[in-house]
C-alpha positions as CSV (number, residue, x, y, z in Angstrom):
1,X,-52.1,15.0,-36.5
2,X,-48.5,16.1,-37.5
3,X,-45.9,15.7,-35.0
4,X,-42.9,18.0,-34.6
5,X,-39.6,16.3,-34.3
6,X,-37.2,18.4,-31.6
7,X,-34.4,17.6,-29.1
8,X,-34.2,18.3,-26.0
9,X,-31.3,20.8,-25.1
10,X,-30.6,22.3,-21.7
11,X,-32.3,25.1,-21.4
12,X,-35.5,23.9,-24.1
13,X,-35.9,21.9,-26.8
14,X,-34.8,22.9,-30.2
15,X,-37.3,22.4,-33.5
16,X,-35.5,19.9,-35.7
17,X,-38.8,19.6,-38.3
18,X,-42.2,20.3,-38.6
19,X,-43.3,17.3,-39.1
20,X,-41.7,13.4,-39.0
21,X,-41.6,13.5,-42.7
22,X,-40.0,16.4,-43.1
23,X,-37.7,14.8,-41.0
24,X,-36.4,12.0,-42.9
25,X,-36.6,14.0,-46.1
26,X,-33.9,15.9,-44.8
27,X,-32.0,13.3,-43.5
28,X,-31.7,11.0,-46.9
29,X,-31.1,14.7,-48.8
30,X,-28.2,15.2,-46.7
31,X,-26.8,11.7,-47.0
32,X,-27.2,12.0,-50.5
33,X,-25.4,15.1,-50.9
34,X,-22.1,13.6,-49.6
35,X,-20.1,12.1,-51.4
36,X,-19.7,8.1,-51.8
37,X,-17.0,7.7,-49.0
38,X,-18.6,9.8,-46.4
39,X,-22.8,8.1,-47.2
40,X,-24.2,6.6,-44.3
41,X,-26.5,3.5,-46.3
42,X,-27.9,3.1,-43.1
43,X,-29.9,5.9,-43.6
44,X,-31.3,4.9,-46.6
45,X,-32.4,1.8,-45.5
46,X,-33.6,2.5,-42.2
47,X,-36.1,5.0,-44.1
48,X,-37.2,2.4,-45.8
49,X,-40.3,3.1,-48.3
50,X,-41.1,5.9,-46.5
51,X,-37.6,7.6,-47.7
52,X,-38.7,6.1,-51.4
53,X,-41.9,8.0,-51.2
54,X,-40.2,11.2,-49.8
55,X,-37.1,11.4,-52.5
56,X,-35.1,9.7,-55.3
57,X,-31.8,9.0,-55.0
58,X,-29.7,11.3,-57.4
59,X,-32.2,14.5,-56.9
60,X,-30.4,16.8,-55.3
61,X,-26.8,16.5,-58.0
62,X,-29.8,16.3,-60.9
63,X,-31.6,19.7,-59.6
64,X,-28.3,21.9,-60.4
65,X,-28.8,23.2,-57.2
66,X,-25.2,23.9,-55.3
67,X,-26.4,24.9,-52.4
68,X,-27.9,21.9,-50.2
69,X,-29.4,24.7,-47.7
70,X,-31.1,26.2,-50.4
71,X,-32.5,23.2,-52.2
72,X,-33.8,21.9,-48.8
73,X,-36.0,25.4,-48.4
74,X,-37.4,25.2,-51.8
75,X,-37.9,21.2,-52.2
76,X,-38.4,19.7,-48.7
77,X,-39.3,22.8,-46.4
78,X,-38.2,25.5,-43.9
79,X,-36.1,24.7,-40.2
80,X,-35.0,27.0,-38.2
81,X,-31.3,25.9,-38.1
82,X,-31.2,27.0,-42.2
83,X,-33.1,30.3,-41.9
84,X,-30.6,31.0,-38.7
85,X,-27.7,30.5,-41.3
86,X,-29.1,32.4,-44.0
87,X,-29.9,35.3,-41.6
88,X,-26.1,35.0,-40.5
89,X,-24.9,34.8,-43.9
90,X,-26.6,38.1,-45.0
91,X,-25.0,39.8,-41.9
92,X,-21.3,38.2,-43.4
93,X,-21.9,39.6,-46.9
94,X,-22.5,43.2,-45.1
95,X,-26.6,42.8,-46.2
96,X,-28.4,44.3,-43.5
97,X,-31.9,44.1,-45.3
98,X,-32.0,40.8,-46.8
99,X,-30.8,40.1,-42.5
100,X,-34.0,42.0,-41.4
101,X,-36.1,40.5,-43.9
102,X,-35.3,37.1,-43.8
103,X,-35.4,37.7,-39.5
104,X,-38.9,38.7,-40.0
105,X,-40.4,35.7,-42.2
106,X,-38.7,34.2,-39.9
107,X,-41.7,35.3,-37.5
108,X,-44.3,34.4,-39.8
109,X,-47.0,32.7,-37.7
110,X,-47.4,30.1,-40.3
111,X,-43.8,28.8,-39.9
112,X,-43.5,27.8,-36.4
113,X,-46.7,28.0,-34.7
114,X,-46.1,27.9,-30.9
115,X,-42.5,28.6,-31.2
116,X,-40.4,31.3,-29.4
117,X,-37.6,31.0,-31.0
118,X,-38.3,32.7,-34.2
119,X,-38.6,36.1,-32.0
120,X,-36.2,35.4,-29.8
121,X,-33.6,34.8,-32.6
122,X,-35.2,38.2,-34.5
123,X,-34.4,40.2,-31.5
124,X,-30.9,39.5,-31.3
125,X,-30.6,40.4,-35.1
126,X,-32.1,44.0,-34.2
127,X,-29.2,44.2,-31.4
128,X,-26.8,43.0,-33.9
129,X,-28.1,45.8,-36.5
130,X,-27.6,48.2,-33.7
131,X,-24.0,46.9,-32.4
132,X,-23.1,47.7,-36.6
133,X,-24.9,51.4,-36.4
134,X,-22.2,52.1,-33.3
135,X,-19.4,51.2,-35.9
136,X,-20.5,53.1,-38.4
137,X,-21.7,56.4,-36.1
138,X,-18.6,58.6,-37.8
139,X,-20.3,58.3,-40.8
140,X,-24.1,59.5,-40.3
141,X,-25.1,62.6,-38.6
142,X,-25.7,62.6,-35.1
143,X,-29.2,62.8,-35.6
144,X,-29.9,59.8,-37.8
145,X,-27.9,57.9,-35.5
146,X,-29.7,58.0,-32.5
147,X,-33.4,57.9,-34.5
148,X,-32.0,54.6,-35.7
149,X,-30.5,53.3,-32.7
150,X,-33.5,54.0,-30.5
151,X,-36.0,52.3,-33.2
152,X,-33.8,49.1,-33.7
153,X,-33.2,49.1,-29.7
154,X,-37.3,49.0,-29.2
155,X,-38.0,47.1,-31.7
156,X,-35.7,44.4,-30.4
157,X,-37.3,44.9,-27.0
158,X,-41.0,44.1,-28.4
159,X,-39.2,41.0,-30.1
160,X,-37.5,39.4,-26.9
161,X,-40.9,40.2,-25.0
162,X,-43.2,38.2,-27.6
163,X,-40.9,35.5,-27.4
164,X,-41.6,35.4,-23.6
165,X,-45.0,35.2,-24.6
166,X,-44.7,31.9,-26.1
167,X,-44.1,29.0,-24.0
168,X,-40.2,29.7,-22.4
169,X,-39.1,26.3,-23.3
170,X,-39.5,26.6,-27.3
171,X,-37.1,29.9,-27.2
172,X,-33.5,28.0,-27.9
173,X,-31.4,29.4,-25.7
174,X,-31.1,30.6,-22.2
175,X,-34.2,32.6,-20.5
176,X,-32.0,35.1,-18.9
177,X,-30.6,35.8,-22.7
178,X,-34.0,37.0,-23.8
179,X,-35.0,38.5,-20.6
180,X,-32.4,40.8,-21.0
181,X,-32.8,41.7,-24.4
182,X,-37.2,42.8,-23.1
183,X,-35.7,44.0,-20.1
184,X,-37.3,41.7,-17.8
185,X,-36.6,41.4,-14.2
186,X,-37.2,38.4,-12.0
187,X,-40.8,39.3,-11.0
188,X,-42.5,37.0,-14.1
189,X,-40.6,33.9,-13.1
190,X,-41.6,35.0,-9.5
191,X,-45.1,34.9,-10.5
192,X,-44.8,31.4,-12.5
193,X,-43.1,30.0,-8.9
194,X,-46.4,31.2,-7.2
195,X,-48.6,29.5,-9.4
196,X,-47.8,26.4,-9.1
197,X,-47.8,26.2,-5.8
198,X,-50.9,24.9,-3.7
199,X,-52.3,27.9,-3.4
200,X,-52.0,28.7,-6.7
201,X,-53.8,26.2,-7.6
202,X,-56.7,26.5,-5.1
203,X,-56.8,29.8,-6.3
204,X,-57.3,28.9,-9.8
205,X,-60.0,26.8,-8.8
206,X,-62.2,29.0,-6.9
207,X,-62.2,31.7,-10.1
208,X,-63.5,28.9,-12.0
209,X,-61.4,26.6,-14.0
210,X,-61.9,23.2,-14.5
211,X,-59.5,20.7,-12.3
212,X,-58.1,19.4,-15.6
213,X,-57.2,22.9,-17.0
214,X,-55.3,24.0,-13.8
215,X,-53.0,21.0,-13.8
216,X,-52.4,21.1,-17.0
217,X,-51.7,24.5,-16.6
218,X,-49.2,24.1,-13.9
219,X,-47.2,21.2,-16.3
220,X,-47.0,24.1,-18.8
221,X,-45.7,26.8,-16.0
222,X,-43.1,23.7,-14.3
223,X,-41.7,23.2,-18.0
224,X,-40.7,26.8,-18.3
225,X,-39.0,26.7,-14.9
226,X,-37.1,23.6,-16.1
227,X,-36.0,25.8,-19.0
228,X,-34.8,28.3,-16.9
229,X,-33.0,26.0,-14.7
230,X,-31.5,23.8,-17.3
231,X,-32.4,20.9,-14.8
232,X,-35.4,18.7,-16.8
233,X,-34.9,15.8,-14.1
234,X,-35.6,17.3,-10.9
235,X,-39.6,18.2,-12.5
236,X,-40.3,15.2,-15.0
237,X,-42.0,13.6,-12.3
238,X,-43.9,16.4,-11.2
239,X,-45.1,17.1,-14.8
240,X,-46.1,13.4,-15.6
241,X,-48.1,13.9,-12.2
242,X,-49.9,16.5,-13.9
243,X,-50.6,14.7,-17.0
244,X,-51.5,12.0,-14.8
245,X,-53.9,14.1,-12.9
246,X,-55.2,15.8,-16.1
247,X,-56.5,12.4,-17.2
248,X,-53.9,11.8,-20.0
249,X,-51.9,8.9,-18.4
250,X,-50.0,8.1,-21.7
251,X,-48.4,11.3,-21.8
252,X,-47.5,10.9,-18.1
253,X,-45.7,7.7,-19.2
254,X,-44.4,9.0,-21.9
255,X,-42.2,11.9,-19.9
256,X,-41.1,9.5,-17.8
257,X,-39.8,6.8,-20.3
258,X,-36.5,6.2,-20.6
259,X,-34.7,3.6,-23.0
């Protein structure tokens, strides 16, 4: 199975590539790219024949590619920290389309399955769209400017909420930023605070689940609150006990490694 690579960040973890390969094929790109002075060999070597498999030396100044963000979309893949610049780089060239467009294949489910942040990042370029209307409300009639204002406002309000429907952690940036934005109140991270008590799990039990599904289920809900929080070390314990309980003890060791 393909792992994601990410790092951990406050309030989440941001996605750094889809897969490990991915990973190191952008790394050696972007070593290559610079020039002799500035090359980190270690890179190259550390990659070792996996990096040989992945990319020649040379390929990137060979393509007649100037852009390195654009050669890494069309010859190594997408990551959300390029399609984020390209969005903003639209928005700097006064290209509101191209903005919205590229905001939406952002949101493809394809491209980040499991991932808030593409929505969460989508809504904030419909409040952007809609701070640029106010600026340019002398020159549309009143009309048009309130049809459009409303549409983008909504529109950025069902973005923000499906991000909250994907796991809080994966949104890449502060909770309260999003909540905001699908105006939100306190009441859902309420809810998550009562189910992971003890009676929220009893209560999960006597409607049926398995054992295994409700702590597993309470790891997930204890990793949003974490995100919320921006404080991973006061739960890692908790949520190892949960993989621990859930019959994955590897995992559980795994949360609680440290080098």
């Amino acid at each position: 199975m393909e792992m994601p690579v990410v790092e951990v960040r406050k309030h989440g973890v941001w996605l750094l590539a889809k897969t490990v390969d991915q990973f190191i094929h952008r790394m050696i790109v972007e070593e290559d790219a610079k020039n002799s002075q500035e090359r980190n060999e270690a890179v190259f070597n550390a990659s070792a024949d996996a990096g040989k498999k992945l990319y020649r030396t040379g390929d990137f100044a060979e393509s007649g590619i100037s852009n390195l963000d654009v050669y890494l979309l069309k010859k190594v893949g997408i990551f959300p920290d390029i399609i984020e610049r390209k969005v903003m780089r639209h928005f700097e060239e006064g290209d509101h389309v191209s903005a919205l467009v590229t905001g939406e294949f952002y949101t493809k489910k394809e491209h980040f399955p499991g991932f808030a942040r593409p929505f969460a990042f989508n809504a904030e370029v419909l409040l952007r769209l809609l701070l640029k209307m106010g600026k340019l409300s002398l020159l549309l009639p009143f009309f048009l400017i309130i049809f459009y204002r409303v549409g983008r406002k909504v529109e950025a309000k069902d973005a923000a909420r499906g991000a909250l429907k994907s796991p809080w952690w994966t949104l890449g940036c502060k909770y309260e930023d999003v909540a905001n934005i699908a105006q939100w109140d306190d009441e859902q991270i309420e809810y998550i605070k009562e189910r992971v008590t003890e009676e929220g799990r009893q209560e999960d039990i006597k409607k049926g689940k398995a054992p295994a599904q409700v702590v597993l289920d309470e790891a997930a809900f204890l990793l949003d609150l974490a995100s919320v929080e921006g404080e991973w070390d006061d739960y890692l314990e908790r949520i190892a006990k949960c993989y621990e309980e859930a019959g994955l003890p590897d995992v559980a060791k795994f949360i609680l490694y440290r080098d």
